[in-house]
C-alpha positions, 0 to 999 in steps of 0.5 A: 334821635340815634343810639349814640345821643341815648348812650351819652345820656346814659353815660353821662348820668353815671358820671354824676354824683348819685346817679348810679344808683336806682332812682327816677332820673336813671329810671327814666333814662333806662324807659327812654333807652327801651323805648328807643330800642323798641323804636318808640321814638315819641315814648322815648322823648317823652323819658328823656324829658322827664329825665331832663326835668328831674335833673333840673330839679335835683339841680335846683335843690343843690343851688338851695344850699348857697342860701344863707342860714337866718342870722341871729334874730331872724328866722328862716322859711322854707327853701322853695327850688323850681325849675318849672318856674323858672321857665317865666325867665327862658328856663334855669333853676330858682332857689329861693328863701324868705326870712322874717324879724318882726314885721321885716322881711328878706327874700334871696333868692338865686336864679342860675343856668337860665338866659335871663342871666345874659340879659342882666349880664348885658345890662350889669356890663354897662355901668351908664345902665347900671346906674339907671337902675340904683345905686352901684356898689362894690361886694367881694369885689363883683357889681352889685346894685340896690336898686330904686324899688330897694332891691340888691342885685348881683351877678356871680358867675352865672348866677343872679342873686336878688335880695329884696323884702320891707327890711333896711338896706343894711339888712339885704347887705348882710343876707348877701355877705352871708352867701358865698359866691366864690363857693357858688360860683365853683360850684358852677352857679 
C-alpha cells in the first residue's frame, strides 16, 4: 500500500455526496491514513476495510429506495440492506422488502454490484437457457422470466431484481411495475 492509493482514497471520499463531513466512513479513512503514516501497514488495512464496509452499507441502504412503496391493500415490512450478506452471491449489496395482504406475500428484493450478476447476465443472454428456467416475458422493454418455482426475475443494468412470495403472478408483476428501472439503472444499480 503507497501514500498514493491512501491519497486517492482519501480524495475520493470527499467527492462523494456526504462524506465531507465527520462520520465513520471519513474516520476511518483519516485512522487508516495515520495508521500508514506511522508505518502501521496491518492497522491501516484494517481502517481501509472497515471504510470499505461502511461504504458498502450506506451503498446498500441507497439501493433501499428503488423498493416499491406497498400498494393499496397491502402492507410493507421493514427494508432489510446488507452487504454482508450478499457475500453468499461473491460480494455486492442486497436490498430487500416483504410485503403482506392477508395470508399473501411478496418479497423484492435487488442484488447490485455483485459477480452473481454476470452469472445471470450470461444465463439471461440466452434465451434457449432462459426458457429452461420459465416463462420469458417482455417488461419496459428488458427480459424478465417467471420462473417455474414462480418467481419474477429481472436484470436491469447491473442489478437483478427477483420477486417471489405465495401471491399470484399478476401480483409479483405489479410490485415490478412499481419499481423504476431506468431510475435504477441512472443511479448505477
Amino acid at each position: 500500500m503507497n501514500r498514493t492509493l491512501i491519497t486517492s482514497i482519501v480524495a475520493a471520499s470527499l467527492l462523494l455526496p456526504g462524506l465531507a463531513r465527520a462520520d465513520d466512513i471519513s474516520d476511518a479513512i483519516a485512522d487508516a491514513q495515520k495508521a500508514y503514516g506511522a508505518g502501521d501497514l496491518t492497522g491501516a488495512k484494517q481502517a481501509l476495510d472497515i471504510a470499505s464496509q461502511l461504504l458498502a452499507q450506506r451503498n446498500a441502504e441507497g439501493l433501499a429506495k428503488f423498493l416499491p412503496p406497498a400498494p393499496a391493500g397491502w402492507t410493507a415490512g421493514e427494508t432489510e440492506t446488507d452487504a454482508a450478506a450478499a457475500a453468499m452471491f461473491g460480494g455486492g449489496l442486497i436490498a430487500k422488502r416483504e410485503y403482506r395482504k392477508g395470508d399473501d406475500t411478496v418479497t423484492v428484493q435487488i442484488i447490485a454490484q455483485s459477480p452473481f450478476i454476470s452469472q445471470m447476465g450470461a444465463m439471461f443472454a440466452n434465451a434457449q437457457m432462459l426458457g429452461a428456467m420459465g416463462k420469458v416475458f417482455r417488461h419496459q422493454g428488458r427480459v424478465a422470466v417467471a420462473t417455474r418455482e414462480g418467481a419474477v426475475q429481472l436484470m436491469s443494468g447491473g442489478t437483478f431484481i427477483t420477486i417471489e412470495g405465495s401471491a399470484p403472478d399478476a401480483d409479483k408483476r405489479a410490485f415490478l411495475s412499481a419499481i423504476d428501472l431506468a431510475a435504477l439503472e441512472k443511479a448505477g444499480g
